[in-house]
LOKETI-232810 format. One record per residue (C-alpha): residue in three letters; y negated, x, z negated. Coordinates in steps of 0.1 Angstrom, whole numbers, padded with zeros to 4 digits, always signed. Example, Ala and Ser with C-alpha at 12.3 -4.5 7.8 and 13.67 -1.06 7.14 Angstrom:
REM residues 2
Ala+0045+0123-0078 Ser+0011+0137-0071 
This chain:
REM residues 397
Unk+0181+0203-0092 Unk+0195+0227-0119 Unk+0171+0233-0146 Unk+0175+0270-0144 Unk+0157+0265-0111 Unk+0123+0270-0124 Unk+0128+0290-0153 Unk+0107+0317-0168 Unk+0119+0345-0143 Unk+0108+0329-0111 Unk+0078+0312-0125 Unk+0065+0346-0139 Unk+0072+0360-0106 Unk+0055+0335-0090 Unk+0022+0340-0111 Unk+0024+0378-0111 Unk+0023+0375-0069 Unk-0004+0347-0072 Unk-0026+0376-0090 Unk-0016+0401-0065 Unk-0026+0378-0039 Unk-0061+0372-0059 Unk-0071+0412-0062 Unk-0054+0423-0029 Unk-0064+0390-0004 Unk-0070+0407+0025 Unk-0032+0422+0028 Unk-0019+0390+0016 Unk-0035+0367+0045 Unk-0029+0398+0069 Unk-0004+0370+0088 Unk-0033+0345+0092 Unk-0038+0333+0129 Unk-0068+0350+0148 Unk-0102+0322+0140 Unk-0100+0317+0182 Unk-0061+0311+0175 Unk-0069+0284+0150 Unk-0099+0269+0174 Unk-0080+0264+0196 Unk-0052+0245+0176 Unk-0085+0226+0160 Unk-0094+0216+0194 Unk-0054+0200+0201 Unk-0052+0184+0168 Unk-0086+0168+0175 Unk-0077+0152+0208 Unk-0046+0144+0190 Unk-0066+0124+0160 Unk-0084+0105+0188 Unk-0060+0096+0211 Unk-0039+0079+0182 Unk-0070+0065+0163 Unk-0077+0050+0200 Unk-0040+0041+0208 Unk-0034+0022+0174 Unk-0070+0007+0170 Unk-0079+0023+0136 Unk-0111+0012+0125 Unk-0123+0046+0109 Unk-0114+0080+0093 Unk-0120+0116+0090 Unk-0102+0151+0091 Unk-0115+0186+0079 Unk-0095+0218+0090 Unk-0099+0250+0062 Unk-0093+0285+0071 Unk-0097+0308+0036 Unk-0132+0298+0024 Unk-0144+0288+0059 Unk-0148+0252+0073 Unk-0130+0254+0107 Unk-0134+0220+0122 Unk-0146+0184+0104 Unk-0151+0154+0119 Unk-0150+0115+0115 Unk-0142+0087+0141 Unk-0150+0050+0138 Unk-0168+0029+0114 Unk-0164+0020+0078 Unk-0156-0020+0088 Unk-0144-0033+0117 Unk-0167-0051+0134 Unk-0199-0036+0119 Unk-0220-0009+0131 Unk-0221+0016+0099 Unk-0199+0043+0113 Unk-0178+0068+0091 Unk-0193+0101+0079 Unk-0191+0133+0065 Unk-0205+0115+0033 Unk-0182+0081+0038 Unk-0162+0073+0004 Unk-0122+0064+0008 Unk-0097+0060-0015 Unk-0076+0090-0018 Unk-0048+0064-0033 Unk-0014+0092-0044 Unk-0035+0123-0035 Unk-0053+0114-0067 Unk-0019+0131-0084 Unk-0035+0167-0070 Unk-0065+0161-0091 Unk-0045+0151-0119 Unk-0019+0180-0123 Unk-0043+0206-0114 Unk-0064+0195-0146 Unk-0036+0191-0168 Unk-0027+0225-0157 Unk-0058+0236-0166 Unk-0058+0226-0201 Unk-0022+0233-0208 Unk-0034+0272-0194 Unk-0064+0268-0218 Unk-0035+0261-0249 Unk-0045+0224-0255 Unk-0012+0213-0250 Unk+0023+0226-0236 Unk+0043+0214-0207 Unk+0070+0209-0233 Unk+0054+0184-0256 Unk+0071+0153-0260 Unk+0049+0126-0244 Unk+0055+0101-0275 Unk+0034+0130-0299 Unk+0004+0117-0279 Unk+0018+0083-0269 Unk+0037+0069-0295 Unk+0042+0037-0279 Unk+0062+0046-0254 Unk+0104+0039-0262 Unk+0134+0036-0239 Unk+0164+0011-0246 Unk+0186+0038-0263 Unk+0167+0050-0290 Unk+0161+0086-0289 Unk+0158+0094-0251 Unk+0120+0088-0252 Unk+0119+0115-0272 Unk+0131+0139-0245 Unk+0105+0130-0221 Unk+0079+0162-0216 Unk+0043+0160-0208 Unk+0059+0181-0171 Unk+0081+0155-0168 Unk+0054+0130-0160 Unk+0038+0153-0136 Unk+0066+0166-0116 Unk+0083+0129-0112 Unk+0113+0140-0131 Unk+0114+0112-0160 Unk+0148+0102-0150 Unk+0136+0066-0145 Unk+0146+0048-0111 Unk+0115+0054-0083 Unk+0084+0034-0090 Unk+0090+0017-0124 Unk+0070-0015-0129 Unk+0049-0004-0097 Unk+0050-0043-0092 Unk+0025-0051-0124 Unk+0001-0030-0113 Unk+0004-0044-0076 Unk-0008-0072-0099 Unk-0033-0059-0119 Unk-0021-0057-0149 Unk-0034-0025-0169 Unk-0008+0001-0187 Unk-0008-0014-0219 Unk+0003-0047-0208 Unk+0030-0029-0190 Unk+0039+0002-0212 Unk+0060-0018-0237 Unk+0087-0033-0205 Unk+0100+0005-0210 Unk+0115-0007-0238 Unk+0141-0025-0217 Unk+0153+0005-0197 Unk+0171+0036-0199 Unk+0165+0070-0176 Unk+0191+0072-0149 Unk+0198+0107-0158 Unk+0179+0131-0184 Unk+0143+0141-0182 Unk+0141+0172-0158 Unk+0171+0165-0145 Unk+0164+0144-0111 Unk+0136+0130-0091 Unk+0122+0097-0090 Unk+0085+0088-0080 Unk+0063+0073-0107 Unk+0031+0058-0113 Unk+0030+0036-0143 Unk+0046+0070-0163 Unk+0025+0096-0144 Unk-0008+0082-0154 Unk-0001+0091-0190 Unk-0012+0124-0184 Unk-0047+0104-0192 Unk-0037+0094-0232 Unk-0026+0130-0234 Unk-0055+0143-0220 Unk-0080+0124-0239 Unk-0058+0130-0274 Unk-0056+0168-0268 Unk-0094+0172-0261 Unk-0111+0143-0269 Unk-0130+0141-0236 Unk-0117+0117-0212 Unk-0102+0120-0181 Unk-0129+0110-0164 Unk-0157+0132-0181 Unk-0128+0160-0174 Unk-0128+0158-0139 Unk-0166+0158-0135 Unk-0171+0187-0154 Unk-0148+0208-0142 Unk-0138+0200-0112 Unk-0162+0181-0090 Unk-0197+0193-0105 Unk-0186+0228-0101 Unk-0170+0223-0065 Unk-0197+0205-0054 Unk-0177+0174-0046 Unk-0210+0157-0046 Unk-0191+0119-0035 Unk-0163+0119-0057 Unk-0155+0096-0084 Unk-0129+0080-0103 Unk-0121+0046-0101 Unk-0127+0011-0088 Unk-0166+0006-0104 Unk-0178+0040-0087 Unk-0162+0031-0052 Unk-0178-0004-0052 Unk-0210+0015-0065 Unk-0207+0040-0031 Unk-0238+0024-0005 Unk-0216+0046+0017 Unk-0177+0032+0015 Unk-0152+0025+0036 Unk-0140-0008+0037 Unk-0098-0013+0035 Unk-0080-0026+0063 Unk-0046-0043+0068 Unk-0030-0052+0098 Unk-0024-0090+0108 Unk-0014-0106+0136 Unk-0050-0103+0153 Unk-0052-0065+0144 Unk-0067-0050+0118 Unk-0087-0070+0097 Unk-0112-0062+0066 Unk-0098-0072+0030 Unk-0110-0073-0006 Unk-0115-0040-0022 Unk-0084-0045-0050 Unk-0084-0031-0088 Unk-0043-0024-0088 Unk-0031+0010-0080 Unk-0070+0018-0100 Unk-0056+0013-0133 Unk-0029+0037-0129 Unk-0063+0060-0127 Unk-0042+0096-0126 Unk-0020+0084-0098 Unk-0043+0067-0073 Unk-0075+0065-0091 Unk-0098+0094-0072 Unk-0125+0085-0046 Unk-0134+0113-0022 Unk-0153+0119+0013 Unk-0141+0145+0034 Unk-0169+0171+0026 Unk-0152+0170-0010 Unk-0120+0173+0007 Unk-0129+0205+0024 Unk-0139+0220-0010 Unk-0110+0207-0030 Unk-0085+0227-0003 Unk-0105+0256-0006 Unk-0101+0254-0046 Unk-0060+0249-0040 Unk-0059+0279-0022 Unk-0075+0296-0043 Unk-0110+0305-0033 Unk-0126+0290-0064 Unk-0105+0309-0090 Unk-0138+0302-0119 Unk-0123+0262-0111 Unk-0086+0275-0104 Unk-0073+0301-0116 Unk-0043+0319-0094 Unk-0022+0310-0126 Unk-0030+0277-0123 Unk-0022+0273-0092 Unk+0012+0294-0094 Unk+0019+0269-0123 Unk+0012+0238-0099 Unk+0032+0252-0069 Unk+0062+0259-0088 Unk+0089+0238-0083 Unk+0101+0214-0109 Unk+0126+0191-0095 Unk+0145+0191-0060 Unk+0138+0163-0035 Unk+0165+0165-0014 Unk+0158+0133+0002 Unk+0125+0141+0019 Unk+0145+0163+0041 Unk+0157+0132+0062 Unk+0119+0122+0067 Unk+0120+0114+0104 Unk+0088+0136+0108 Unk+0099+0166+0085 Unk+0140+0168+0091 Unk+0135+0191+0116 Unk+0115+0217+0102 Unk+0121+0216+0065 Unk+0148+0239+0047 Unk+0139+0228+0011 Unk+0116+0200-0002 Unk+0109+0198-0040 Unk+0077+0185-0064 Unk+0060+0206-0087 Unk+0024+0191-0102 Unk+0014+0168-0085 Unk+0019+0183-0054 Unk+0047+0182-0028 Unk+0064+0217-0015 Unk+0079+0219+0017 Unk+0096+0252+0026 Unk+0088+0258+0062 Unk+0107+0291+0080 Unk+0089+0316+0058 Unk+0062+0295+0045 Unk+0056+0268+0023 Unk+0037+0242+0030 Unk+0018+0219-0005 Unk+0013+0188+0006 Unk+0008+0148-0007 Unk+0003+0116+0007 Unk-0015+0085-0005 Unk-0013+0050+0007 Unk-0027+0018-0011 Unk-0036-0016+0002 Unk-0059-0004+0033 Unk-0064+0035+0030 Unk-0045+0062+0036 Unk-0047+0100+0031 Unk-0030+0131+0032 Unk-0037+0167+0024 Unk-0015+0198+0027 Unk-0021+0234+0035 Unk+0000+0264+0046 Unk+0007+0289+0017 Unk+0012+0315+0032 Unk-0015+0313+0062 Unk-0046+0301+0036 Unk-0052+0272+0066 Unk-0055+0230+0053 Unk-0063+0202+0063 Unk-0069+0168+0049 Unk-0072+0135+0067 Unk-0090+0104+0056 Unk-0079+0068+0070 Unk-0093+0028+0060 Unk-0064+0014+0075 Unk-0024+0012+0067 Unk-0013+0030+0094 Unk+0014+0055+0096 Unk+0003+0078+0123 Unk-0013+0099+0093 Unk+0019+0115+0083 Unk+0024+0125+0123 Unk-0009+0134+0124 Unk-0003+0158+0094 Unk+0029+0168+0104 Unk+0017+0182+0140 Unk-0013+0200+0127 Unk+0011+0219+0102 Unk+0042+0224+0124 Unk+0016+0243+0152 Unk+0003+0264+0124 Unk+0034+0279+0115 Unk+0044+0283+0147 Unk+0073+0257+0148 Unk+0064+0241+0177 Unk+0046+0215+0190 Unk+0049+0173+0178 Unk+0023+0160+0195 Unk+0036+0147+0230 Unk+0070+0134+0212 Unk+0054+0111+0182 Unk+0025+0101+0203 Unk+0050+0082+0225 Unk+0064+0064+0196 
């Protein structure tokens, strides 16, 4: 993707309609689907969620449908460990694993809207440790370059030391060794080691840590009343899931692992579905005291092209352009874009996404590694827009 992609004209634009669409709502969501329209499409996507959750012998999870402000549908299915009796809630904790990236570019977007920092800043002012093998090219690398995958770095750098547990500062320095595989802003690859950096910045721009940051003002004031951060606070939960792989007996219960936790920004965030319902209402925008429309204008814009994600078996029909902006995902859809991201780590998986255009979400909560999410997802959004139907095809794969 060109830089002149995102530059000031269409970002401006962007935030000038996202105002618009803040003082003039009504006209804006004038296209959203009649509330018996959307029941009715609740009522398929829940027999859909069952009769996979059945036909692949997931243990537990959740889903929650959002309309504007409104609650549409929310309900659970299973129990939190196979072969117990404590069934899955509206209260039950997962592991929101790479939807934790949401969290962490909305709050960064909040600060850098509130002047503590600038997307421009070079991420070695506030992390000085942080060098590439040709001298110089760290200092190219932008505070939105972390967020919007765009380092130039080859997908998932040194993924494999946290896999074992090893914390950033053990693995920061094996930069050192490497060079980007083009320059920062210039192409897309997926991150986790560099993305959670956003937390040194953070914490060195405000002097309140991540953590502390995301309590105050975001899940206090949302009333996320389950959410937390990190691997203490989900052992903490009386009311947690438990993660489940598959094996050669079917799913089976397994340790509760630190890992993917130490990249905190990236995969860090605990959540039940209640908080889900309320962090989709703040994305589109019906808690503009939390965020603002210029917020999430700023989020939604696109940084970097993902071309790739247009082969996606469950997206290559549908999409016309798929790019990353803030921690979020964007999938143009016919008319529509559609911000969405995924999250998978040993056990748990999640999704969220909603339809920009329509003010309708949904976000769906799993304690086992099973890929039916993503065409679970997929089918819920492709009926919104009015693309079709998914839901005979991929439930016969």
């Amino acid at each position: 993707m060109k830089a002149s992609f995102f530059l000031y004209p269409l970002a401006l634009w962007r935030r000038h309609t996202a105002l618009l669409c803040a003082l003039m709502l009504t006209v804006c969501t004038a296209s959203v689907p009649a509330r018996a329209d959307l029941q009715n499409s609740a009522a398929e996507f829940d027999r859909y969620f069952r009769q996979l959750m059945k036909a692949k012998s997931i243990p537990g999870g959740a889903y929650v449908i959002v309309q504007g402000d409104q609650v549409v549908a929310m309900d659970t299915y299973g129990v939190r460990i196979k072969g117990k009796r404590g069934k899955v809630d509206r209260h039950t904790v997962f592991r929101l694993a790479s939807v934790s990236k949401t969290f962490a570019g909305s709050m960064a977007a909040v600060l850098e809207h509130e002047k503590k920092f600038s997307w421009a800043d070079r991420v070695v002012s506030f992390v000085p440790e942080l060098s590439f093998k040709t001298p110089g090219l760290s200092r190219q690398l932008q505070i939105q370059h972390l967020l919007s995958h765009s380092s130039g770095l080859t997908p998932n750098a040194y993924d494999n030391y946290l896999e074992d547990n090893k914390p950033l500062s053990k693995i920061l320095p094996k930069f050192a060794n490497i060079d980007p595989r083009c320059k920062p802003g210039k192409c897309y690859g997926y991150q986790n080691v560099l993305f959670s950096l956003i937390e040194d910045v953070i914490y060195k721009a405000t002097g309140i840590t991540y953590e502390r940051q995301l309590k105050d003002r975001f899940f206090t004031p949302l009333k996320m009343d389950d959410a937390s951060l990190g691997w203490e606070s989900f052992m903490a939960s009386d009311n947690r899931a438990a993660p489940h792989i598959q094996t050669g007996r079917g799913w089976a219960a397994v340790k509760v692992e630190k890992e993917y936790y130490l990249a905190a920004p990236a995969a860090g965030i605990n959540a039940s579905i209640s908080d889900m319902a309320q962090w989709l209402k703040a994305q589109m925008g019906y808690f503009p005291k939390v965020l603002s429309p210029e917020v999430i204008a700023d989020i939604t814009t696109e940084r970097v092209e993902t071309r790739r994600h247009m082969r996606h078996r469950i997206w290559r029909d549908y999409l016309s352009h798929a790019g990353y902006g803030l921690g979020w995902r964007l999938y143009t859809m016919g008319d529509d874009r559609i911000i969405y991201h995924g999250g998978w780590v040993a056990g748990f998986r999640a999704a969220v996404a909603y339809s920009e255009k329509q003010k309708i979400g949904i976000a769906i909560l799993m304690n086992a590694e099973s890929r039916v999410i993503a065409d679970l997802t997929a089918n819920f959004v492709v009926d919104i827009t009015g693309n079709g139907k998914l839901a005979t095809a991929m439930a016969n794969k």
